[in-house]
C-alpha positions as CSV (number, residue, x, y, z in Angstrom):
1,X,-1.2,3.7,-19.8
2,X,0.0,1.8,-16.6
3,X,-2.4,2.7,-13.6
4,X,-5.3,3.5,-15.6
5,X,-8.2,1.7,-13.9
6,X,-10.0,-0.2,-16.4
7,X,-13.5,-2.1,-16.7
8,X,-14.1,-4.0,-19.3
9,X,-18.0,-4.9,-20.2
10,X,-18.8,-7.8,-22.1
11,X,-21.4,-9.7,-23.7
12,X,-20.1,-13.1,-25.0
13,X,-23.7,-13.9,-26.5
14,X,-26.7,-12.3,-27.7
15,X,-28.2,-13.4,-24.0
16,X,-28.8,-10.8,-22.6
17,X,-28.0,-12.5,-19.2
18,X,-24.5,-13.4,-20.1
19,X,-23.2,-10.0,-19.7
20,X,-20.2,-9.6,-17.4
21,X,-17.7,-7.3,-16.3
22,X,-13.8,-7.8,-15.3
23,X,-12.2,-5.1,-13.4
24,X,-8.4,-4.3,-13.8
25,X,-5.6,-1.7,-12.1
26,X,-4.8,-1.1,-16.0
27,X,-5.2,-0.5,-19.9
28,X,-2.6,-3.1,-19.7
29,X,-4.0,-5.6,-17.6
30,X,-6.8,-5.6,-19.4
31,X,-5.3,-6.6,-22.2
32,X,-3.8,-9.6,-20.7
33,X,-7.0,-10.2,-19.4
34,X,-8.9,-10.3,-23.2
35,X,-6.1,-12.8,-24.3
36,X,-6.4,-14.8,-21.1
37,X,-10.1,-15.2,-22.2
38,X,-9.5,-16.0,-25.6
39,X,-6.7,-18.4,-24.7
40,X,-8.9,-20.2,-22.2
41,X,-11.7,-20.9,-25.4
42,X,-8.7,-22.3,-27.0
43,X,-7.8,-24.9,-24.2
44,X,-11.3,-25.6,-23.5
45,X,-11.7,-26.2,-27.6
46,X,-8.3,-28.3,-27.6
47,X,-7.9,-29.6,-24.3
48,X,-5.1,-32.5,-25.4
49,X,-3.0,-29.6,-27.0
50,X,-0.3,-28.8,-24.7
51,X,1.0,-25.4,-26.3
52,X,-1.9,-23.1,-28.1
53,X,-0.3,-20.7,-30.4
54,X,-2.6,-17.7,-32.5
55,X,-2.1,-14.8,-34.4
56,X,-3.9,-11.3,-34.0
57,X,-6.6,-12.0,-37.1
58,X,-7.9,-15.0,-35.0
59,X,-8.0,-12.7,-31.8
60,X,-9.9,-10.5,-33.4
61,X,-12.4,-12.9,-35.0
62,X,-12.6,-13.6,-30.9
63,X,-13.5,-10.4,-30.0
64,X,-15.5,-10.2,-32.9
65,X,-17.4,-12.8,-32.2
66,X,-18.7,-11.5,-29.5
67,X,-22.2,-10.2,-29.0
68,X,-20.5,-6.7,-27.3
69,X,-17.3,-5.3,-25.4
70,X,-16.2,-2.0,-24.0
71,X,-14.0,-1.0,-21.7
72,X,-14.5,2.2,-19.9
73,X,-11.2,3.8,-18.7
74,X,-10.9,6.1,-16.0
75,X,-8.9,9.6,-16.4
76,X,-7.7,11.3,-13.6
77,X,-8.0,14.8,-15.1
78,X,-11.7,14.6,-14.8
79,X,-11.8,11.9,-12.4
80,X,-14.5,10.2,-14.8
81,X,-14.6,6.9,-16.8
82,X,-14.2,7.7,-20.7
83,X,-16.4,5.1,-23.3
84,X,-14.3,2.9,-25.8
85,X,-15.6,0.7,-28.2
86,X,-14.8,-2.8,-29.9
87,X,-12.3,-1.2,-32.5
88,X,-10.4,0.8,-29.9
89,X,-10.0,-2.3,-28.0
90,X,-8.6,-4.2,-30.9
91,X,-6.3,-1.0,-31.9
92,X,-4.7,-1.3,-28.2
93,X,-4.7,-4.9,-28.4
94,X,-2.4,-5.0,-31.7
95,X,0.1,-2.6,-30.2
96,X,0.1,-4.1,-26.7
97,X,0.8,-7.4,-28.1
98,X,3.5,-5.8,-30.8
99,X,5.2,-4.6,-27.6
100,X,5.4,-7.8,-26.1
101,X,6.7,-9.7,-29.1
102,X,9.8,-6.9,-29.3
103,X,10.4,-7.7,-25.5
């Protein structure tokens, strides 16, 4: 999955002006990215806590939350972007993190 450009689109709220996009070299990085996000809610939510600590079931509750998210990810054999919805996210989320927690 390393070097699999990745975009992921998101709408935090159901604005329909708050939609963004982050960009990243990887299904991994992405990843990172989605917790980073999630991570910065927490500190901005509990600024005076010095270590933040969550499990999966409120990550997902995160993403969730969230009015929509994608990601599209490109594949080289027919040099196109291919769709992937909130679920798909979440599956790849659970085992990237699973992965990290082995380490």
């Amino acid at each position: 999955m390393a070097g699999r450009h990745t975009i992921i689109l998101m709408q935090p709220s159901q604005n329909r002006a708050s939609r963004t996009f982050m960009d990243y070299n990887s299904i991994n990085h992405a990843l990172d990215g989605i917790c980073g996000l999630y991570e910065r809610k927490i500190r901005d939510i509990n600024p005076m806590v010095p270590n933040i600590t969550y499990d999966i079931s409120d990550l997902y509750n995160f993403i969730d939350g969230l009015a929509d998210i994608s990601a599209l990810v490109y594949d080289n054999s027919i040099q196109a972007f291919l769709p992937y919805d909130r679920q798909w996210i979440k599956q790849k989320l659970f085992q990237h993190l699973k992965k990290l927690a082995q380490r």
